[in-house]
Each structure stands twice: as structure tokens, then as C-alpha cells.
C-alpha positions as CSV (number, residue, x, y, z in Angstrom):
1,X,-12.0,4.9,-2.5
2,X,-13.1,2.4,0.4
3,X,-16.3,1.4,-1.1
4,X,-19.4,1.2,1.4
5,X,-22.1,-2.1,1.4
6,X,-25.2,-1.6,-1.0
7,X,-22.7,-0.2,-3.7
8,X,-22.7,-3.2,-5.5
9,X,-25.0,-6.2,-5.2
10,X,-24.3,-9.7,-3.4
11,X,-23.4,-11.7,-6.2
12,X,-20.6,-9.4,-7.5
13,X,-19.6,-8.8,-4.1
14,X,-19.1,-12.2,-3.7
15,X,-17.1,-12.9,-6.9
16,X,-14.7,-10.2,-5.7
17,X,-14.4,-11.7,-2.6
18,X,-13.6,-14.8,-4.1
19,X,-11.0,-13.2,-7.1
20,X,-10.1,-11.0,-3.6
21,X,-9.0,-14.4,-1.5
22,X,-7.4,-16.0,-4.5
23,X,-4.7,-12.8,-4.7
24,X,-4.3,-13.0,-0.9
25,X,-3.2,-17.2,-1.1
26,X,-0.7,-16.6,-4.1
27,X,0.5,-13.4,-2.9
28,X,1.1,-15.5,0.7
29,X,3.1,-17.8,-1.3
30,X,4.4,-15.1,-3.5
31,X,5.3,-13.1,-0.4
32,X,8.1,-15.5,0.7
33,X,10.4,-15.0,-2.1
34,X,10.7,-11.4,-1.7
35,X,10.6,-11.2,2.6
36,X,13.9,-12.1,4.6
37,X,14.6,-10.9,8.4
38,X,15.3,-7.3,7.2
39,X,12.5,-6.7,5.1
40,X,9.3,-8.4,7.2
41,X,9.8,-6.0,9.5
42,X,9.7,-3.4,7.3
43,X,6.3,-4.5,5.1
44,X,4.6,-4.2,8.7
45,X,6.5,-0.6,9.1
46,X,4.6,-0.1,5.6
47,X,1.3,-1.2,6.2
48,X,1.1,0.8,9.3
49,X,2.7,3.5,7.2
50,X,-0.2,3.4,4.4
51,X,-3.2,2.9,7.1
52,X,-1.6,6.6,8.5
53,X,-1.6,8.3,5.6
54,X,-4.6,7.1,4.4
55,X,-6.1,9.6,7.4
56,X,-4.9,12.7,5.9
57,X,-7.5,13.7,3.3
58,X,-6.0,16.2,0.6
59,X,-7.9,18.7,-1.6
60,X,-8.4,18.4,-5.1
61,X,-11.1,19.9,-6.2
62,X,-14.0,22.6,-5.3
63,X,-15.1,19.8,-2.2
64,X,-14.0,16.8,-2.9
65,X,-10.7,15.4,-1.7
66,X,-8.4,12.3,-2.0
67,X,-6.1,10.1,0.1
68,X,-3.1,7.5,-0.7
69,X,-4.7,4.0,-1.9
70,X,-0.9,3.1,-1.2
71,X,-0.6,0.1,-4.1
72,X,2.2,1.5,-5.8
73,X,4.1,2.4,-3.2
74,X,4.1,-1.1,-0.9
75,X,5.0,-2.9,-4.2
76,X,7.9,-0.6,-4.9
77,X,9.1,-0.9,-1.1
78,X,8.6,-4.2,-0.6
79,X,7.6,-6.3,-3.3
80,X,3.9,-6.7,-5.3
81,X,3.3,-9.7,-3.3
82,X,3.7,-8.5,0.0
83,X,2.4,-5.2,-1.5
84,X,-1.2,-6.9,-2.0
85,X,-0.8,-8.5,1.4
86,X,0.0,-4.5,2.6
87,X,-3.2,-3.5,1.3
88,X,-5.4,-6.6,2.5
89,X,-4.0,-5.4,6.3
90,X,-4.9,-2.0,6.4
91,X,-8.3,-2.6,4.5
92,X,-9.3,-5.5,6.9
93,X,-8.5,-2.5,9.6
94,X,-10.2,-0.1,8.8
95,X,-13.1,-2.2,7.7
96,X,-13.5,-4.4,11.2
97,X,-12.1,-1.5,13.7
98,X,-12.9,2.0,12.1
99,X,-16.2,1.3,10.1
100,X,-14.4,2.0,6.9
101,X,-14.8,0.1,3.7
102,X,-18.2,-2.0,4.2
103,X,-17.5,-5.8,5.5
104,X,-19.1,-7.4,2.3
105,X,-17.4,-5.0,0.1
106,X,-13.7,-6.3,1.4
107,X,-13.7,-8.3,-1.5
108,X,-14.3,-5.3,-3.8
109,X,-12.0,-2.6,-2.0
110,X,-9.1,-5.6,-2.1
111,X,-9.7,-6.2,-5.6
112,X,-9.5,-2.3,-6.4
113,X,-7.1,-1.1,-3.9
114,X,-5.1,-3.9,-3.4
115,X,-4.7,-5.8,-6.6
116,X,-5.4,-3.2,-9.5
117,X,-3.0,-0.8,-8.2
118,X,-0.3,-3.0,-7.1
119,X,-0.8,-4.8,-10.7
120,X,-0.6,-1.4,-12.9
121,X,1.8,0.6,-11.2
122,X,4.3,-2.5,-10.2
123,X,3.8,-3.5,-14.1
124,X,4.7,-0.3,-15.1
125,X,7.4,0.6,-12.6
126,X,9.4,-2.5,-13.8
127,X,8.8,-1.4,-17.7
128,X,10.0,2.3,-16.6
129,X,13.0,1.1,-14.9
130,X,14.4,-1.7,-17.5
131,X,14.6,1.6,-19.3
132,X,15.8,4.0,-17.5
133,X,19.8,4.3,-15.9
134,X,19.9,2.2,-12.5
135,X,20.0,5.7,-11.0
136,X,17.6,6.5,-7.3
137,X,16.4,10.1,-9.7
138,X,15.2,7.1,-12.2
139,X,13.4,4.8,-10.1
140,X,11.3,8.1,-7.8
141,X,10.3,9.1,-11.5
142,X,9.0,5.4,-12.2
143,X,7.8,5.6,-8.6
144,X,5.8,8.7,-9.4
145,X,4.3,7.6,-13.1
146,X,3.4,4.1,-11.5
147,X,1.7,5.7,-8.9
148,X,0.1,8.7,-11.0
149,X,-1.8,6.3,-13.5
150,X,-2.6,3.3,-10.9
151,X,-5.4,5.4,-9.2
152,X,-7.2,5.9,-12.1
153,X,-6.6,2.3,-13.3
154,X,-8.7,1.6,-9.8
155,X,-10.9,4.2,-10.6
156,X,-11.5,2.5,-13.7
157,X,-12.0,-1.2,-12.5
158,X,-14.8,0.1,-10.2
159,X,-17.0,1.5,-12.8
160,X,-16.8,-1.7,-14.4
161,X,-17.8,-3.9,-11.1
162,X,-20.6,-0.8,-10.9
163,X,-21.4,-1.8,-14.4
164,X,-21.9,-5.3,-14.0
165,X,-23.2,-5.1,-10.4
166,X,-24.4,-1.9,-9.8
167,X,-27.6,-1.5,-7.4
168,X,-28.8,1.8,-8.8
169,X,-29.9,2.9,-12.7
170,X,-27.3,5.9,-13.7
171,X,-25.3,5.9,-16.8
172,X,-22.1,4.2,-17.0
173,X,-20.4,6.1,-19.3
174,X,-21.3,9.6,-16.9
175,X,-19.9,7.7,-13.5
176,X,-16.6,6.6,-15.7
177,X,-15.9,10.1,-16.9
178,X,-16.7,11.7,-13.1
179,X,-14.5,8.7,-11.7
180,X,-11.6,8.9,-14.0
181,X,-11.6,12.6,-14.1
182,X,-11.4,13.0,-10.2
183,X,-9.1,10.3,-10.0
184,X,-6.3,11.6,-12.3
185,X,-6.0,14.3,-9.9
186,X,-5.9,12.6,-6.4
187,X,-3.5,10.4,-8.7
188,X,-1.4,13.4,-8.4
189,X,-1.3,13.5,-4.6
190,X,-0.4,9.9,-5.0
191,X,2.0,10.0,-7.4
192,X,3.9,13.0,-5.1
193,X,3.7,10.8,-2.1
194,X,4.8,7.8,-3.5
195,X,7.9,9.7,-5.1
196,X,8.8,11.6,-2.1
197,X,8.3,8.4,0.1
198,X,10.5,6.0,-2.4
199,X,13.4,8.4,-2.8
200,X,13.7,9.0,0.9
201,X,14.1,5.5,1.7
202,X,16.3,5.2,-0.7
203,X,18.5,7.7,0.2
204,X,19.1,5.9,3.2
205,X,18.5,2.0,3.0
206,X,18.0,0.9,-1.1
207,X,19.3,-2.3,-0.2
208,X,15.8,-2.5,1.5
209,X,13.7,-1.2,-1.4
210,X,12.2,-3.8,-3.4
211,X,12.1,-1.9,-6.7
212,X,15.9,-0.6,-6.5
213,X,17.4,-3.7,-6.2
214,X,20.8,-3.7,-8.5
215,X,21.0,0.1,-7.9
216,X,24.4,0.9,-8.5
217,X,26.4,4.0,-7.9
218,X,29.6,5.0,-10.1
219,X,32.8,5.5,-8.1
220,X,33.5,9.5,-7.5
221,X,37.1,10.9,-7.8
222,X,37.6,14.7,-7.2
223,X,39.5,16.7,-9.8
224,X,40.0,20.5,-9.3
225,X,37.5,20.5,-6.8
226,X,35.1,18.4,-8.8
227,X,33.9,15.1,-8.5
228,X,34.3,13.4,-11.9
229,X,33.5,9.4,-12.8
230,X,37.0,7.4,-11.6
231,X,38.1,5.9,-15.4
232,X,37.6,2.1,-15.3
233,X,35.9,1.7,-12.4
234,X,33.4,-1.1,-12.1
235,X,30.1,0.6,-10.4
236,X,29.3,-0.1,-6.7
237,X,26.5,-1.3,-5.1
238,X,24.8,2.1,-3.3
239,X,25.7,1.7,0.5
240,X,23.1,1.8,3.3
241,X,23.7,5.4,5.5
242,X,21.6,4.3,8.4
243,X,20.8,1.3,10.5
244,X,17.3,-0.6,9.8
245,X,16.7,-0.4,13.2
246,X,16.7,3.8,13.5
247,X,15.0,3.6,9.5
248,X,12.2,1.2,11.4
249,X,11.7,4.2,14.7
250,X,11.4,6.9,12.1
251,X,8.9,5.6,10.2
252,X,6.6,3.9,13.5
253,X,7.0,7.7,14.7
254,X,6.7,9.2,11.6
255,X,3.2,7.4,10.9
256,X,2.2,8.3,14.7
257,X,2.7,11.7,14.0
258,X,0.8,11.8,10.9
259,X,-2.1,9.8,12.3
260,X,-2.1,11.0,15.5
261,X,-1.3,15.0,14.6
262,X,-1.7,16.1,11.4
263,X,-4.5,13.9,10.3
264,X,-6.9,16.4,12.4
265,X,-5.8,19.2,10.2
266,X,-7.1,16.7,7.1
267,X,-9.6,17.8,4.2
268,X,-12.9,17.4,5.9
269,X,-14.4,17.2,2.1
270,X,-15.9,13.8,0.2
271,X,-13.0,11.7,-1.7
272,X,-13.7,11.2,-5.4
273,X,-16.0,7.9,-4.8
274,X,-17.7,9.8,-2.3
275,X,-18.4,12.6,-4.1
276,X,-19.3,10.8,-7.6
277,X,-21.8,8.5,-5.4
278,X,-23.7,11.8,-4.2
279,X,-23.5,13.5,-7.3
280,X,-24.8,10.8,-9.6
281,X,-27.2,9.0,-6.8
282,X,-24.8,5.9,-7.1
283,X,-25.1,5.8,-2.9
284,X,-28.8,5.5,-3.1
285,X,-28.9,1.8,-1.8
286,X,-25.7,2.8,0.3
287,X,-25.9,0.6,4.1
288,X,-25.5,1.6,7.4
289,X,-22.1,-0.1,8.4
290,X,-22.6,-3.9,10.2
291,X,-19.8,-2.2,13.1
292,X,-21.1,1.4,12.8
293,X,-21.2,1.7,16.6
294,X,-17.7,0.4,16.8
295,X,-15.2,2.4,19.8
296,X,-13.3,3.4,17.2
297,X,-16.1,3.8,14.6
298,X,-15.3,7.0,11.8
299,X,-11.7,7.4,13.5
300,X,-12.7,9.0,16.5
301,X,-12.9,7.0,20.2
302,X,-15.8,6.4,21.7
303,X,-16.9,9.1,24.4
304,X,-13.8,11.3,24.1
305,X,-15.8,14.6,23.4
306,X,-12.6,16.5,22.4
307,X,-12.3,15.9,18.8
308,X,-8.8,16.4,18.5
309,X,-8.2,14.2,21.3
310,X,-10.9,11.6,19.6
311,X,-9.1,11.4,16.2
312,X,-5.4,11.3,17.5
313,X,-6.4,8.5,20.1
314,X,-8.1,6.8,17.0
315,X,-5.0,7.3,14.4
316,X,-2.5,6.4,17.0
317,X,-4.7,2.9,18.2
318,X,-4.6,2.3,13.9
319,X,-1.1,2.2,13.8
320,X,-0.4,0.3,16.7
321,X,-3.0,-2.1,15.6
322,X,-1.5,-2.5,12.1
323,X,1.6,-2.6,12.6
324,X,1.3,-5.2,15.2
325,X,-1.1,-7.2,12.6
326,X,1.1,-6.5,9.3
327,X,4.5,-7.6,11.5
328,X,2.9,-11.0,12.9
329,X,1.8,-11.4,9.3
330,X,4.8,-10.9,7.6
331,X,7.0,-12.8,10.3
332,X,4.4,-15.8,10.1
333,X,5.0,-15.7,5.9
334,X,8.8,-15.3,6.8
335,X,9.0,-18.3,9.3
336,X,7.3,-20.6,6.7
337,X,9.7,-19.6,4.1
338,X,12.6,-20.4,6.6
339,X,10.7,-23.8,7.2
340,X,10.2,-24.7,3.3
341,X,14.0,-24.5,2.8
342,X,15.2,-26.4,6.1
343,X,17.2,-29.5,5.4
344,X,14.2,-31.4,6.8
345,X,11.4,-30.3,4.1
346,X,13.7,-31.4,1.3
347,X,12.5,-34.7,0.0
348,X,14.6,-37.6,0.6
349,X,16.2,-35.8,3.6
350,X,16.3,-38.0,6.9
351,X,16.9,-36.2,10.2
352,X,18.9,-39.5,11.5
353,X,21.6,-38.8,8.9
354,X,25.1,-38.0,10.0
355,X,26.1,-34.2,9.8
356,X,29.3,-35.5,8.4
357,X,30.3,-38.2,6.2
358,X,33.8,-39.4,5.6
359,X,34.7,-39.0,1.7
């Protein structure tokens, strides 16, 4: 859903741009409540995570296809506010290095991408799991749902920016029904990769997943052969079965392997904006990118004439790129947190004073 420049006129642009920045500088501020020196390094793990995915195009309809937005599932894993700033990363990525998303339609794909979805499905998630048992099964269903309904929610928030600050004369109500409609269904794909994505994190680390925090497990006692709940026993925290620095390796070379493998064997087909911009002449005022003849321009690099080669080069430089950018961003949000709460920001504090006074 990366929306290209000429979409939607200056002035809306720019008002997106602005609501855009404004979600960035509270989520930055937001962002150090929920990051501590296990979990920055895992949001930048998640961006790059997200930008790799985002490669592999999936099929949902007689040629059209759809790919992660990735809202709901950086909000689940590590937070909405560090979710937002997830989003911002990979979209400012793919906008400045891969000619992806037009440059004054950032504020537009943030405000969609970035904000709606991490809004609805972190909204809903909680709702979901305040009822639900404190059980991983309960929060990969919440994961899913979220997930499921925040693409259309996206969907949704562009037709209305199209509405108020659309550059071409179609009917609303026909691009809302196509948007919607298409959506639902790569909301699917979503919801599956969320869910799947969620639950195997939490099978290893939960103490590291934002939205399972509390999770408890009930003490196991094994009767006849069968594990039965111990009587009186006060649940237990669910214990970590890996080390974050092997959960960290997987998922860099997981996402390297996606982007730089298996995105080649992606849908070639339109996504759902794509495809509703063609079929209802909503890409008539569309602009030629401002970095179209970036290296790395339309995932591919520059004068590699092997396509395969091209795109795995591309996917692998993405992740590198992000990963690098979401880490330094996250530890820079961390390291002012860390500098908030030292002795020496606290009012009334002076360094000179003796580390010890006598009672």
C-alpha cells in the first residue's frame, strides 16, 4: 500500500506529513518506556524483519497481490511506540533507497501504514487479551484478529485522504468498496504472518514480546503418565528457552533469507492499491519517482543484469541498511532514556554531593 507522489495533492500531503512527524516525536518519547538493553536490539531485528517481508508479494486475487504493512505485528513485539517508529524506518527506506513509497507521500504512507495499523490492531489486541486467559494460544489469536482487521482499517483511512485530497474525479464510494474488499483479503496474509510470527517468538523468548507481558504458565505435575495442573500452585512466569543473542542471529538470517532468496520467487502481480489505482484511473496524475534512477531503484542493483542476482543483492543491502538504521535508532532512544533517569537529570540533584552520608 506504499502510496506513489501525484496520488494526493500538496496540501493534504502536507497535513499528513505534519499529523506524520507529530506520531514520530511522541512515539520517540513514547518509545523509551517500553525499550531497555534487551529489547532495542530487537525493534531494529523487527524493522529489518518487516522491510524483508514486505519483498515477498503474495496472491490474492485473479492479479493482484499483497504484502505485510507490518503495524500489528511491531506493536505486539515491541511496543505501539516503537511499533510506529518500526514503520517510519522501513518506509523512509524504501522511499529514499528503493524508489518505493513517493518522498512527498512519506507523510501519507506513515500516517496509513505506520499509525492506523499500529493504532487499530494494538487497540484491539489489548481489548482481545484483557479477555482472553494469559495463555501464548490467546495472545497469537489476538495477534491474528488485530492484524486481520488493521489492513483494512488502512485501507479505509486512504480512501478518505483520497477523498479529501484526491487529484483525479472517480467515485469515492466505488474506490472504498474496491479498497476494502481487496484489503480484507491481503488482511488475511497479514493476519497468518503476524500469528505465525508472534507465537514463534513466543515460544522461545515472551519475556521479550511486548504484548505477552504477564504471560504466565501453570505448574505441570505428571499423574499416570499425564501432566495434570499441580493443586495450589501459584502460576509461573513462562521461562525464556533460548538466548537473545541466537533469537537476534535467527531472525537477521532469517530476514536475509527471505529478502535475499525467496523474495525472487514473489507475486509479480499489482498489490491492492496498485491494482484499484489502474482499475478506477486513481494513478492518472501518478509521478515519476524524485530517486527513480536510484542503484537500488525497484529492488534490483544497478547494472547487475542477472535478475536474481539483482533482487537478492537489493533485499540483502535493505536489511543490512535497516537494521543498521532501526538499531542506531532505537539505541539512541534507549541511551536518552538511561540519561533522563540518571541521578544527575533529577532536579535538585548536585553532582558534588557525597555518595554517602552518615545517618
Amino acid at each position: 500500500m506504499h502510496v506513489p507522489d501525484g496520488f494526493i495533492n500538496a496540501p493534504t500531503s502536507a497535513a499528513t506529513g505534519v499529523i506524520a512527524a507529530g506520531a514520530v516525536a511522541v512515539s520517540l518519547r513514547g518509545a523509551r518506556r517500553e525499550l531497555d538493553e534487551r529489547t532495542a536490539p530487537l525493534a531494529g531485528l523487527v524493522a529489518a524483519f518487516i522491510f524483508a517481508v514486505q519483498m515477498l508479494n503474495f496472491p490474492v486475487a485473479a492479479g493482484t497481490s499483497g504484502h505485510l504493512l507490518g503495524g500489528a505485528l511491531a506493536a505486539i513485539l515491541v511496543g505501539p511506540y516503537t511499533g510506529v517508529l518500526c514503520v517510519s524506518v522501513v518506509l523512509l527506506m524504501q522511499g529514499i533507497l528503493f524508489a518505493d513509497g513517493g518522498l512527498t507521500a512519506l507523510g501519507v504512507n506513515i500516517t496509513n501504514m505506520g499509525i492506523v495499523t499500529v493504532v487499530v490492531a494494538y487497540a484491539l489486541f489489548r481489548g482481545l487479551v484483557k479477555v482472553l486467559p494469559r495463555t501464548r494460544r490467546s495472545v497469537t489469536a489476538a495477534s491474528f484478529v488485530a492484524a486481520l482487521v488493521s489492513v483494512p482499517a488502512a485501507a479505509l483511512a486512504f480512501t478518505l485522504m483520497y477523498a479529501v485530497g484526491g487529484t483525479t474525479d472517480v467515485s469515492i464510494g466505488k474506490v472504498a468498496t474496491a479498497m476494502v474488499g481487496v484489503h480484507v483479503l491481503i488482511g488475511i496474509g497479514e493476519a497468518v504472518i503476524t500469528a505465525l510470527t508472534v507465537g514463534a517468538v513466543i515460544a522461545v523468548r515472551p519475556d521479550l514480546v511486548h504484548g505477552a507481558r504477564g504471560l504466565e504458565q501453570k505448574l505441570k505435575l505428571r499423574v499416570n503418565g499425564e501432566l495434570v495442573d499441580a493443586p495450589g500452585a501459584e502460576p509461573a512466569p513462562v521461562a525464556a528457552r533460548t538466548s537473545r543473542r541466537t533469537l537476534w542471529i535467527t531472525g537477521l538470517v532469517t530476514s536475509l533469507v527471505l529478502a535475499g532468496f525467496v523474495s525472487f520467487y514473489a507475486s509479480a502481480d499489482p498489490d491492492g492499491l496498485e491494482k484499484v489505482a489502474s482499475d478506477h484511473g486513481i494513478d492518472k496524475q501518478a509521478e515519476e519517482h524524485a530517486v527513480a534512477d536510484s542503484p537500488l531503484a525497484d529492488y534490483g542493483v544497478k547494472d547487475v543484469d542477472d535478475a536474481r542476482l539483482s533482487g537478492g543483492l537489493a533485499g540483502v543491502i535493505g536489511v543490512g541498511v535497516t537494521v543498521v538504521a532501526g538499531t542506531g535508532v532505537f539505541w539512541a532512544v534507549r541511551r536518552r532514556r538511561t540519561a533522563d533517569a540518571s541521578p544527575t537529570a533529577v532536579e535538585g540533584y548536585s553532582a558534588e554531593r557525597p555518595a554517602r552520608e552518615n545517618v
